[in-house]
N, CA, C and O atoms as CSV, one atom per row, in Angstrom:
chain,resi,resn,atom,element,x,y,z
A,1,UNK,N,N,-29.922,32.612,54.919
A,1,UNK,CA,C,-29.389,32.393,56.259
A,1,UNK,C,C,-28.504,33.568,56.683
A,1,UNK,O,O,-28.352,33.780,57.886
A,2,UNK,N,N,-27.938,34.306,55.812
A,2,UNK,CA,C,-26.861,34.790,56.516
A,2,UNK,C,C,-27.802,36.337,56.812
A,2,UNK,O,O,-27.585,37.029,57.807
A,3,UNK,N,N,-29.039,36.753,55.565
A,3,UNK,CA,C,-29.416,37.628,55.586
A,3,UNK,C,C,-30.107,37.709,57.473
A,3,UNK,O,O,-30.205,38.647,58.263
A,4,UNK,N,N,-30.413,36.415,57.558
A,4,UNK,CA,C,-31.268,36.122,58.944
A,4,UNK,C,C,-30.403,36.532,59.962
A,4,UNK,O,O,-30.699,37.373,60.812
A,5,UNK,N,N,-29.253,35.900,59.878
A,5,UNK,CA,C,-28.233,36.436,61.189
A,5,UNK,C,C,-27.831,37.788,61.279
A,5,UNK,O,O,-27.708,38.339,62.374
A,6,UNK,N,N,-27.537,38.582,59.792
A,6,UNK,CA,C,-27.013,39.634,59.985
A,6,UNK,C,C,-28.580,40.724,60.452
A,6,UNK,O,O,-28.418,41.826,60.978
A,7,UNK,N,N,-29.631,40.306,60.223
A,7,UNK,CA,C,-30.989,41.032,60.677
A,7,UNK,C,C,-30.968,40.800,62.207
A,7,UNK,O,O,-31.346,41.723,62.928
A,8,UNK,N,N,-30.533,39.577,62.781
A,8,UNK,CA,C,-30.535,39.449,64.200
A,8,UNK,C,C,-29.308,39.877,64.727
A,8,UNK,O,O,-29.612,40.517,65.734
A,9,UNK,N,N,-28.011,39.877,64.595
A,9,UNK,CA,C,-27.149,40.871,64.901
A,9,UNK,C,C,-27.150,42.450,65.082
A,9,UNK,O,O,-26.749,43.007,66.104
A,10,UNK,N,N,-27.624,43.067,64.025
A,10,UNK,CA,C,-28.775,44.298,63.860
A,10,UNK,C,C,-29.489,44.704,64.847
A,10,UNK,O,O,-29.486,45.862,65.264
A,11,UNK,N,N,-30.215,43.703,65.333
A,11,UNK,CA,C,-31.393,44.351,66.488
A,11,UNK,C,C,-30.521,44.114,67.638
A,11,UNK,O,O,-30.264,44.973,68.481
A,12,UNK,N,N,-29.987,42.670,67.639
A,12,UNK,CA,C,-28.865,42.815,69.176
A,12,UNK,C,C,-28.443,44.305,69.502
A,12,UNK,O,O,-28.681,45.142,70.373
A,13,UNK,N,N,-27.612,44.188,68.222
A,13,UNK,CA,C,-26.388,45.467,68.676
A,13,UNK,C,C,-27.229,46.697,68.956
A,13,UNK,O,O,-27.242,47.340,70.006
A,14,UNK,N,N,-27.846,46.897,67.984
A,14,UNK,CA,C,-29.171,48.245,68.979
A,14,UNK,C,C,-29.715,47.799,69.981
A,14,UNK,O,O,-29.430,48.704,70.766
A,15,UNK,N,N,-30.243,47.141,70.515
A,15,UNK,CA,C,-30.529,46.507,71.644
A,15,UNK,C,C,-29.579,47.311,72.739
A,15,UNK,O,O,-29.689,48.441,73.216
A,16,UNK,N,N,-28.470,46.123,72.965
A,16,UNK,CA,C,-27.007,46.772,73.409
A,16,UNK,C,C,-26.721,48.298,73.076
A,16,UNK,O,O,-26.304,48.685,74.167
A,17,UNK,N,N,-26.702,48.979,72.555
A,17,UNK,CA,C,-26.560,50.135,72.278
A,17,UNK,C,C,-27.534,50.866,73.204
A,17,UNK,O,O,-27.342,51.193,74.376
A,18,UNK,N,N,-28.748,51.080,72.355
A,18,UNK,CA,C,-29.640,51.184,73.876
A,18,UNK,C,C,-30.040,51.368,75.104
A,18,UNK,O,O,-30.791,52.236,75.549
A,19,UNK,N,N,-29.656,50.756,75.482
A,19,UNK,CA,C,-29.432,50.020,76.978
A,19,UNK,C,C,-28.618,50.554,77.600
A,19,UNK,O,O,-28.774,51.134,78.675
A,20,UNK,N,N,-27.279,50.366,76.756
A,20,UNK,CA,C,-26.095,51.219,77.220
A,20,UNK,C,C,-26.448,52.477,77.519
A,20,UNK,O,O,-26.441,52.940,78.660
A,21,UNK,N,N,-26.789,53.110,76.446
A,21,UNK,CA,C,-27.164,54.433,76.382
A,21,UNK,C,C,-27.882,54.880,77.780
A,21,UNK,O,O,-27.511,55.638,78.675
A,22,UNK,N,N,-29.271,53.959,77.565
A,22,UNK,CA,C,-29.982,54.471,78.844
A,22,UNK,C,C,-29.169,54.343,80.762
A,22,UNK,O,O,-29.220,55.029,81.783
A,23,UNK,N,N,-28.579,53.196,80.379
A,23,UNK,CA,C,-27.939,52.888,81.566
A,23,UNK,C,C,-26.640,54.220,81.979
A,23,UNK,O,O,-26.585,54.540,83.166
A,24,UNK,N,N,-25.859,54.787,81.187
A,24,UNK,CA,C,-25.596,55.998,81.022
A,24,UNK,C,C,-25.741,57.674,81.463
A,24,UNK,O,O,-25.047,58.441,82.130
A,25,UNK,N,N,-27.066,57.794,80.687
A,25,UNK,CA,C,-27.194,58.733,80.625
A,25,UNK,C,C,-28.636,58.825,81.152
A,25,UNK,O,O,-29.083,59.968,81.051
A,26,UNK,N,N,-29.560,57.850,81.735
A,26,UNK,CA,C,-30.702,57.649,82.658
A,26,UNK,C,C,-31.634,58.425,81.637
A,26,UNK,O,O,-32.481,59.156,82.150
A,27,UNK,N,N,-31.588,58.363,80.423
A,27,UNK,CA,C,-32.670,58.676,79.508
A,27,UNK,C,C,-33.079,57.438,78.235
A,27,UNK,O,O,-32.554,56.816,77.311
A,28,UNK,N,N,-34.344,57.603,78.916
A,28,UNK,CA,C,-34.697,56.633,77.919
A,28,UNK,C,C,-36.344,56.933,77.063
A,28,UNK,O,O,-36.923,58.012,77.188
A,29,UNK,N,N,-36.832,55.940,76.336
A,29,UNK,CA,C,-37.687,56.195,75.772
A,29,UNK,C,C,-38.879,55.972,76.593
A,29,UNK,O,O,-38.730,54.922,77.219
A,30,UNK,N,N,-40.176,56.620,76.884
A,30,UNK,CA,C,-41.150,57.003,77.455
A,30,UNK,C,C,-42.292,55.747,76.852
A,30,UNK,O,O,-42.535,55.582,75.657
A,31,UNK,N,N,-42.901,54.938,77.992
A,31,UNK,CA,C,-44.089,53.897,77.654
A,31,UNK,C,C,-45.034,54.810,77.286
A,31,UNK,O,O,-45.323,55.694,78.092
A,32,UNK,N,N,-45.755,54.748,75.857
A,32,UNK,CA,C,-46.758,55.480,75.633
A,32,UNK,C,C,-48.124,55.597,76.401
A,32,UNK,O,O,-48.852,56.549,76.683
A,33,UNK,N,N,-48.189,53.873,76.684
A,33,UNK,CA,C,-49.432,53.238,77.388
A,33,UNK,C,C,-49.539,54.218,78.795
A,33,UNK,O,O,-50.522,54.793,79.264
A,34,UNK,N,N,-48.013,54.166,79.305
A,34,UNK,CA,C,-48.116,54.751,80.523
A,34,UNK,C,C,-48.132,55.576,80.800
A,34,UNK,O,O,-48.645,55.848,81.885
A,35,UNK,N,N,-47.484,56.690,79.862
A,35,UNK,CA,C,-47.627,57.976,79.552
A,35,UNK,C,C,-48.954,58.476,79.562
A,35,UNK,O,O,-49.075,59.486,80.256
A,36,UNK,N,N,-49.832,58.136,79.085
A,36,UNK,CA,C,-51.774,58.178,78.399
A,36,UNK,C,C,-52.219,58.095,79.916
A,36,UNK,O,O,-52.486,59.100,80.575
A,37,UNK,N,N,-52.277,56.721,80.439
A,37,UNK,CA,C,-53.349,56.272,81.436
A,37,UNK,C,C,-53.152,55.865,82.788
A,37,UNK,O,O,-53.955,55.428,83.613
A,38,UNK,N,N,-51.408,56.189,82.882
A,38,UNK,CA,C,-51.421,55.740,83.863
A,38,UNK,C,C,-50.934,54.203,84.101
A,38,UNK,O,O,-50.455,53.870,85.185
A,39,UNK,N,N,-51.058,53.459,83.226
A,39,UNK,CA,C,-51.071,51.856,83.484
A,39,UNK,C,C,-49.780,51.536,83.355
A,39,UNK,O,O,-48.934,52.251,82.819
A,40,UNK,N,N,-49.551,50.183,83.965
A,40,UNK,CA,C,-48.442,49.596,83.323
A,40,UNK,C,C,-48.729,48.850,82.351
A,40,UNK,O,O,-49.713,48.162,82.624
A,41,UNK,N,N,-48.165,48.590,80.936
A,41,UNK,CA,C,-47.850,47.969,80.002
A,41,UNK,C,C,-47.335,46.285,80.211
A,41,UNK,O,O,-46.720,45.978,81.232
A,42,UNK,N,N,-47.571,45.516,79.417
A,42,UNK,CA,C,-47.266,44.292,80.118
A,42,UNK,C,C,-45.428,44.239,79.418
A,42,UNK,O,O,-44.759,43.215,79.557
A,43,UNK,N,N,-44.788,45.654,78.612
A,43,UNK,CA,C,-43.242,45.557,78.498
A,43,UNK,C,C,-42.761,46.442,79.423
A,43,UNK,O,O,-41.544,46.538,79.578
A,44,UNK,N,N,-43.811,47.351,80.300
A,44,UNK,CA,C,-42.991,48.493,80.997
A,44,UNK,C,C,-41.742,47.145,81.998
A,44,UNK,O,O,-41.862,45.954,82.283
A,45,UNK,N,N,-40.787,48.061,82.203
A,45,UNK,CA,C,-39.917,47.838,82.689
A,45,UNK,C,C,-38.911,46.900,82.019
A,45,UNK,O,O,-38.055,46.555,82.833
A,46,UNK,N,N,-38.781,46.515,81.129
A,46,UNK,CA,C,-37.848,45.548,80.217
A,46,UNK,C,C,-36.443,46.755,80.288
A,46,UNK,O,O,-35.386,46.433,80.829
A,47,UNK,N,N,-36.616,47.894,79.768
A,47,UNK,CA,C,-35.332,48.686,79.550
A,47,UNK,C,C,-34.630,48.575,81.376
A,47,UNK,O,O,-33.424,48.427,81.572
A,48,UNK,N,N,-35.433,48.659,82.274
A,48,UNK,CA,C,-34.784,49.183,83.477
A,48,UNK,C,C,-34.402,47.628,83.946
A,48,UNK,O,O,-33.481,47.589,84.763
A,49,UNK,N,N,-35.009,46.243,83.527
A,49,UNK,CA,C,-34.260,45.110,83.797
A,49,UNK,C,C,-33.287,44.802,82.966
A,49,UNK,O,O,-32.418,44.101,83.484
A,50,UNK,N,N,-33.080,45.153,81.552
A,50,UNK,CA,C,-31.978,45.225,80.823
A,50,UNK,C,C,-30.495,46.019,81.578
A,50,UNK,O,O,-29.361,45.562,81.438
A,51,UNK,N,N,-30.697,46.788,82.066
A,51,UNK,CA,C,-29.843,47.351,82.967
A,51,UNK,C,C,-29.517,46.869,84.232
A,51,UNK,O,O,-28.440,47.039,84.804
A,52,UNK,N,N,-30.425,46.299,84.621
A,52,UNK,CA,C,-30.462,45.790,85.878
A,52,UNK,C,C,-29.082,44.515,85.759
A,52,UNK,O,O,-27.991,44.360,86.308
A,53,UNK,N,N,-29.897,43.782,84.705
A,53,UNK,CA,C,-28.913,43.093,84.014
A,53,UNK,C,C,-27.132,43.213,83.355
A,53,UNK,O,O,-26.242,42.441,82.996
A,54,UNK,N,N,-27.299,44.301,83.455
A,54,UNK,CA,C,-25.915,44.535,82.793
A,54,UNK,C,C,-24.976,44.695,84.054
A,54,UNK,O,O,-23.763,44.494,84.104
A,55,UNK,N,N,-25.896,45.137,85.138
A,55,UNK,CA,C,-25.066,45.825,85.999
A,55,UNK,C,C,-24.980,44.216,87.146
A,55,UNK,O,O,-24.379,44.192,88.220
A,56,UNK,N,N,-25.555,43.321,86.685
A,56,UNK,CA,C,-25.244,42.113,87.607
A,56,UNK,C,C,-26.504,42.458,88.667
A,56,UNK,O,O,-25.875,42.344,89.719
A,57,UNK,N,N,-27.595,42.736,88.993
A,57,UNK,CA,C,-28.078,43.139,89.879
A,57,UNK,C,C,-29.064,41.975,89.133
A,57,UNK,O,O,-29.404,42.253,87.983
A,58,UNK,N,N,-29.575,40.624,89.730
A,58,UNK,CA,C,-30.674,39.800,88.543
A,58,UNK,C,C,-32.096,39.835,89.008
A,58,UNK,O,O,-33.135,39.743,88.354
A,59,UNK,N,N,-31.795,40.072,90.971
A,59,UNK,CA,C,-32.982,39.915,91.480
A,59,UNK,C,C,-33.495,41.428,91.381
A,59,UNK,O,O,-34.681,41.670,91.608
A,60,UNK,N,N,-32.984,42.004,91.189
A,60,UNK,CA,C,-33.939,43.585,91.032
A,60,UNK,C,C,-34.257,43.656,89.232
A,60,UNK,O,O,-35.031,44.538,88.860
A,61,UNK,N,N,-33.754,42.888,88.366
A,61,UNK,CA,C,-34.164,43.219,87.052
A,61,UNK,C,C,-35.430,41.747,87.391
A,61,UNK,O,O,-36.610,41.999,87.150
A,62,UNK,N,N,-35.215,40.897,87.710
A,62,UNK,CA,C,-36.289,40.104,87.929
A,62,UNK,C,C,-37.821,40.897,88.620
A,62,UNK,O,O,-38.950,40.464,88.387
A,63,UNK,N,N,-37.614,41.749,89.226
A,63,UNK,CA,C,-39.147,42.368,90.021
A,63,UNK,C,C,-39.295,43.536,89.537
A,63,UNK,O,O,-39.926,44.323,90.243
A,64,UNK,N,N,-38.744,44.060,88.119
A,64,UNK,CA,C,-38.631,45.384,86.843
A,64,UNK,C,C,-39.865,44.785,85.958
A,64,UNK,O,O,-40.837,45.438,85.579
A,65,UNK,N,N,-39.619,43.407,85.711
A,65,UNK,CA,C,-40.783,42.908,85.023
A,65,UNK,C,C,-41.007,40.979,85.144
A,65,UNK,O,O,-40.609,40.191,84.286
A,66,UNK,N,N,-41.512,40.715,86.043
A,66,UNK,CA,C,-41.496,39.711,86.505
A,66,UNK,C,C,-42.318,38.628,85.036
A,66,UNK,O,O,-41.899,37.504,84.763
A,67,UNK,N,N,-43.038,39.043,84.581
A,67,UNK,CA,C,-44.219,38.788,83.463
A,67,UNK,C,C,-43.294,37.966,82.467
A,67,UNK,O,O,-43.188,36.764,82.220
A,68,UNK,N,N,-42.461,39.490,81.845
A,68,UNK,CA,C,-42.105,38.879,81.235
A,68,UNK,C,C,-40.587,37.426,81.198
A,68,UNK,O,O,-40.274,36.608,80.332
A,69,UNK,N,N,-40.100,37.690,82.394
A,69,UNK,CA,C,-38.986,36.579,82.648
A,69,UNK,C,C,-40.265,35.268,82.814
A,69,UNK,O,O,-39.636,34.211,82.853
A,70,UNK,N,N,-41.531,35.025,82.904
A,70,UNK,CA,C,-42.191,33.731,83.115
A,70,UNK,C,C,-42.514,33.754,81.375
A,70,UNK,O,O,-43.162,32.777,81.000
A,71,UNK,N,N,-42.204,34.571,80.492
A,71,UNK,CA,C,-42.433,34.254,79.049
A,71,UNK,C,C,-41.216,33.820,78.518
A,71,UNK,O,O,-41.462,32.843,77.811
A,72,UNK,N,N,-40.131,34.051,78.516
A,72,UNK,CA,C,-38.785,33.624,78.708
A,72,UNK,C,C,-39.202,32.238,77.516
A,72,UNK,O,O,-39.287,32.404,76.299
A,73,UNK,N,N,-39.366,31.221,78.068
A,73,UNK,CA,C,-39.874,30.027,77.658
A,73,UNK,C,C,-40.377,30.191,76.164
A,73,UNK,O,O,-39.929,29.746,75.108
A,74,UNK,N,N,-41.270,30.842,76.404
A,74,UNK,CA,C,-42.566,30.805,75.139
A,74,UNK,C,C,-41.715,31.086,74.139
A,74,UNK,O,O,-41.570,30.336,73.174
A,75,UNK,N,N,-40.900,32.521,74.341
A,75,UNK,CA,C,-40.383,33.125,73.747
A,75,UNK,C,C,-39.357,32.306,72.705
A,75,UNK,O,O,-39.301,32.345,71.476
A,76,UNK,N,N,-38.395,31.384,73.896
A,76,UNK,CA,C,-37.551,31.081,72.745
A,76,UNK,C,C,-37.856,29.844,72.450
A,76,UNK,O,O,-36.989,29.192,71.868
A,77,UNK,N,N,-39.117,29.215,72.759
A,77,UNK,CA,C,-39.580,28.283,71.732
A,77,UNK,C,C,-40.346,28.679,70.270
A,77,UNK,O,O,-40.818,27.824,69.521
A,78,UNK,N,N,-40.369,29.665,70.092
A,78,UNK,CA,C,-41.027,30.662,69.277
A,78,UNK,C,C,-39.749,30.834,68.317
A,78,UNK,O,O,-39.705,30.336,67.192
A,79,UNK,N,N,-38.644,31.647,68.926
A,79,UNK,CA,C,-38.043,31.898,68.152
A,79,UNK,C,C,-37.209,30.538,67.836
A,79,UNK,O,O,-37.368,30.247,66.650
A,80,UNK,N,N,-36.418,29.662,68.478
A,80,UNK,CA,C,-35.829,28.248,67.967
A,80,UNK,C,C,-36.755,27.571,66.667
A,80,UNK,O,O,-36.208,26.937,65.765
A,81,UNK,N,N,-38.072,27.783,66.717
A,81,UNK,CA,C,-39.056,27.451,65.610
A,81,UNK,C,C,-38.910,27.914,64.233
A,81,UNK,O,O,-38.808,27.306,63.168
A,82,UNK,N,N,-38.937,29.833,64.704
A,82,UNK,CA,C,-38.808,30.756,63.851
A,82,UNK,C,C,-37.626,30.306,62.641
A,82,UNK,O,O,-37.808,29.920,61.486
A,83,UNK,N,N,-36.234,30.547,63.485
A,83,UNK,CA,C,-34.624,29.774,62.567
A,83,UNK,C,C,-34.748,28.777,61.880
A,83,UNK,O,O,-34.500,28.671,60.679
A,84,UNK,N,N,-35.391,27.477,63.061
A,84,UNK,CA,C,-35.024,26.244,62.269
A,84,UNK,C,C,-36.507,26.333,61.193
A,84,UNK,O,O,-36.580,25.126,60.962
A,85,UNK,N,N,-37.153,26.666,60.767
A,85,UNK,CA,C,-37.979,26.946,59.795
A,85,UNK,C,C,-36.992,27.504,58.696
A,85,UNK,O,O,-36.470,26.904,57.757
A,86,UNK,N,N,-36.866,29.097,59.164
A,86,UNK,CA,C,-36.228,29.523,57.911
A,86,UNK,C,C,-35.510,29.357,57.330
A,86,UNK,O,O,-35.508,29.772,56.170
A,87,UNK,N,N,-33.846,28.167,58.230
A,87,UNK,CA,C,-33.054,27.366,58.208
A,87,UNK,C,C,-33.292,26.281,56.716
A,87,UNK,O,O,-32.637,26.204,55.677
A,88,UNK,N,N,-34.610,25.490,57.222
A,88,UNK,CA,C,-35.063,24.323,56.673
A,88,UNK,C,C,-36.006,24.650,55.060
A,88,UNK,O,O,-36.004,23.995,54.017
A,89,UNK,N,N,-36.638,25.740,55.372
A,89,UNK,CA,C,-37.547,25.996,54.433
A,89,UNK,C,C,-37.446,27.319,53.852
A,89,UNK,O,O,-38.045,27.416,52.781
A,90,UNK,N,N,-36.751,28.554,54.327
A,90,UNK,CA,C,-36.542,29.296,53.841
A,90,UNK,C,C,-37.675,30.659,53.861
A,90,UNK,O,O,-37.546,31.803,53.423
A,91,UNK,N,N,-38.898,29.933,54.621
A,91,UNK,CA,C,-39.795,30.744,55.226
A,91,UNK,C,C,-40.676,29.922,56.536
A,91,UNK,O,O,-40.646,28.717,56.788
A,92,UNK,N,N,-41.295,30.787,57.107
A,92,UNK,CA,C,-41.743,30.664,58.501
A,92,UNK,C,C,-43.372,30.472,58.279
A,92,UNK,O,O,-43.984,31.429,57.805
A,93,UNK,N,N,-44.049,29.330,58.590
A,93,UNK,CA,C,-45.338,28.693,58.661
A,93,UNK,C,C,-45.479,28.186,60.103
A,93,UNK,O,O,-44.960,27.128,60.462
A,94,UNK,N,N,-46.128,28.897,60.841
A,94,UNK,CA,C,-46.130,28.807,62.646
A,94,UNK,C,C,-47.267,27.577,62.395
A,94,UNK,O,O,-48.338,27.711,61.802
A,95,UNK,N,N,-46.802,26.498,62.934
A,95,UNK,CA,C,-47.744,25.045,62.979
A,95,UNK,C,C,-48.348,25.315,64.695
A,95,UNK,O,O,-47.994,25.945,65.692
A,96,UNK,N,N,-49.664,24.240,64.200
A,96,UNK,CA,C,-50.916,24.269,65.404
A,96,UNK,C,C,-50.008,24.502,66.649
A,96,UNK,O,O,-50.235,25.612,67.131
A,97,UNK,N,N,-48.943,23.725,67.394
A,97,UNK,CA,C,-48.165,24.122,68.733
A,97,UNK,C,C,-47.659,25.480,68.173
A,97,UNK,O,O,-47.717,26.196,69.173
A,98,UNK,N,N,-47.298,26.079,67.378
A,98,UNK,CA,C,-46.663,27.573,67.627
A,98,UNK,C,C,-47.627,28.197,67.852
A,98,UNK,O,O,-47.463,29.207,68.537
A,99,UNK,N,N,-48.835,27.910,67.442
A,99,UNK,CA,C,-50.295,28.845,67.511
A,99,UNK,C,C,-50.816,28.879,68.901
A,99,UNK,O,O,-51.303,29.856,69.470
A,100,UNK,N,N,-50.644,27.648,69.381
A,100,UNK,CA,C,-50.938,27.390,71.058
A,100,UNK,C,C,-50.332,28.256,72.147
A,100,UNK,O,O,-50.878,28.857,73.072
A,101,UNK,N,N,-48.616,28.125,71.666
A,101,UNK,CA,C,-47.823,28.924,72.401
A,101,UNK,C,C,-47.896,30.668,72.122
A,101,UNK,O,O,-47.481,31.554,72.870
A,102,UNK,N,N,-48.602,30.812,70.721
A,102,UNK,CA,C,-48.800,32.360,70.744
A,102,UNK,C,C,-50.026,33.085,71.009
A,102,UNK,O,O,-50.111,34.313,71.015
A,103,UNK,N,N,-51.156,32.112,71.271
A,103,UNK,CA,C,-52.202,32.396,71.923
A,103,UNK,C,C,-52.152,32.278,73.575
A,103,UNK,O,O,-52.786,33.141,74.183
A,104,UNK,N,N,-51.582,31.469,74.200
A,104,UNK,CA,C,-51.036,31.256,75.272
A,104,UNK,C,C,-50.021,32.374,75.733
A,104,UNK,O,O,-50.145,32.650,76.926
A,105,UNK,N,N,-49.166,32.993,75.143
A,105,UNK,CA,C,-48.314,34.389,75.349
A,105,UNK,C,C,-49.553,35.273,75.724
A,105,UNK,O,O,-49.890,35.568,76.870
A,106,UNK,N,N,-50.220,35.673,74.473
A,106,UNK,CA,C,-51.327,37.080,74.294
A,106,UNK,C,C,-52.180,36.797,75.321
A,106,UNK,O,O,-52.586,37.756,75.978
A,107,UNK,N,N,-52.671,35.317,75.708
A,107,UNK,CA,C,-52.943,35.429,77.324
A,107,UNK,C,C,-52.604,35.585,78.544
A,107,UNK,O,O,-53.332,36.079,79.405
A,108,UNK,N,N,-51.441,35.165,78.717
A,108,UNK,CA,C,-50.397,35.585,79.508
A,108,UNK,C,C,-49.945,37.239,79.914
A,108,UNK,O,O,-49.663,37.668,81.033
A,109,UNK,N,N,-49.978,37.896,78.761
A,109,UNK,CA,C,-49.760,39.247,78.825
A,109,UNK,C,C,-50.953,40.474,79.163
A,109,UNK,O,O,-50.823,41.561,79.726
A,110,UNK,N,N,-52.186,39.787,78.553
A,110,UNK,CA,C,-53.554,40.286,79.445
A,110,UNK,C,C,-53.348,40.196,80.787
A,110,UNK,O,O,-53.262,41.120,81.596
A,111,UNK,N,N,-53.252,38.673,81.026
A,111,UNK,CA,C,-53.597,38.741,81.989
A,111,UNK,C,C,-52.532,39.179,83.397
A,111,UNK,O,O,-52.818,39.403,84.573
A,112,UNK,N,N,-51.240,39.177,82.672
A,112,UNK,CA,C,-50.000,39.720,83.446
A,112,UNK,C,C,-50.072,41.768,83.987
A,112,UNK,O,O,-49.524,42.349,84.924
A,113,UNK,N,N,-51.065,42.331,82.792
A,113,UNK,CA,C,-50.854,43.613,82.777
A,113,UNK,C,C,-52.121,43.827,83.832
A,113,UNK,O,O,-52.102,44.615,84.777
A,114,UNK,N,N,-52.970,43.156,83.553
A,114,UNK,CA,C,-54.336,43.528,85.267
A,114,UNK,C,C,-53.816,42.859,86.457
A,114,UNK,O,O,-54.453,43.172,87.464
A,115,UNK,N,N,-52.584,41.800,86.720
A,115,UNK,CA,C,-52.258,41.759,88.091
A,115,UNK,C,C,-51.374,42.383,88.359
A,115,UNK,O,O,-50.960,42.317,89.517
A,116,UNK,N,N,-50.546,43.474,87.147
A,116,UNK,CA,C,-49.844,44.327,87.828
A,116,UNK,C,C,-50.145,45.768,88.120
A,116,UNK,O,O,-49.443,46.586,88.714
A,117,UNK,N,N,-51.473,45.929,87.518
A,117,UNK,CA,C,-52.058,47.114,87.609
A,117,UNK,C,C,-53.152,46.775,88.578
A,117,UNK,O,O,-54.126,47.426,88.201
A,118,UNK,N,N,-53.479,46.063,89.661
A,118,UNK,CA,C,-54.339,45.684,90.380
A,118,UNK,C,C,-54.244,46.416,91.555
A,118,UNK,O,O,-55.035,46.211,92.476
């Protein structure tokens, strides 16, 4: 347990770090996808709503990546699963509903990246 929190504290604080950084100094790391072809990625824009976010601005980090704030949900039923698993059992066995909800994401994100590249 504690190894679990201090691994998720870890990515927070880089996270936060990050962010900061980019919000800063307006450099950030380059979408490869988008870099290549042109496209949007179904994460482009997460760093520039993370900021959006920091700075209190919700409805402009909301239309940075609209996709993913409608995964929001999935997400932290995914992860609330993830804890109380590793919590309970000490490892993570994604049962038939986690499989639903993570096949249901990977559709979601297809199909999120051709209506924003449409």
């Amino acid at each position: 347990m504690k190894g679990l929190l201090r691994r998720y504290l870890y990515i927070a604080v880089t996270g936060i770090l990050y962010v900061l950084f980019v919000w800063k100094t307006g450099v950030g790391i380059p979408c490869l996808i988008r870099s290549t072809t042109g496209l949007l990625c179904p994460g482009c824009g997460i760093t520039t709503m993370a900021v959006r976010i920091i700075q209190g601005r919700y409805v402009e980090a909301y239309h940075c990546n609209q996709g993913l704030v409608w995964m929001v949900p999935a997400i932290l039923y995914l992860w609330i699963r993830y804890i109380r698993s590793m919590v309970r059992e000490g490892r993570y066995q994604p049962g038939k509903s986690d499989q639903v909800v993570i096949w249901l994401a990977i559709v979601w994100m297809v199909l999120w990246t051709i209506i924003r590249n449409r």
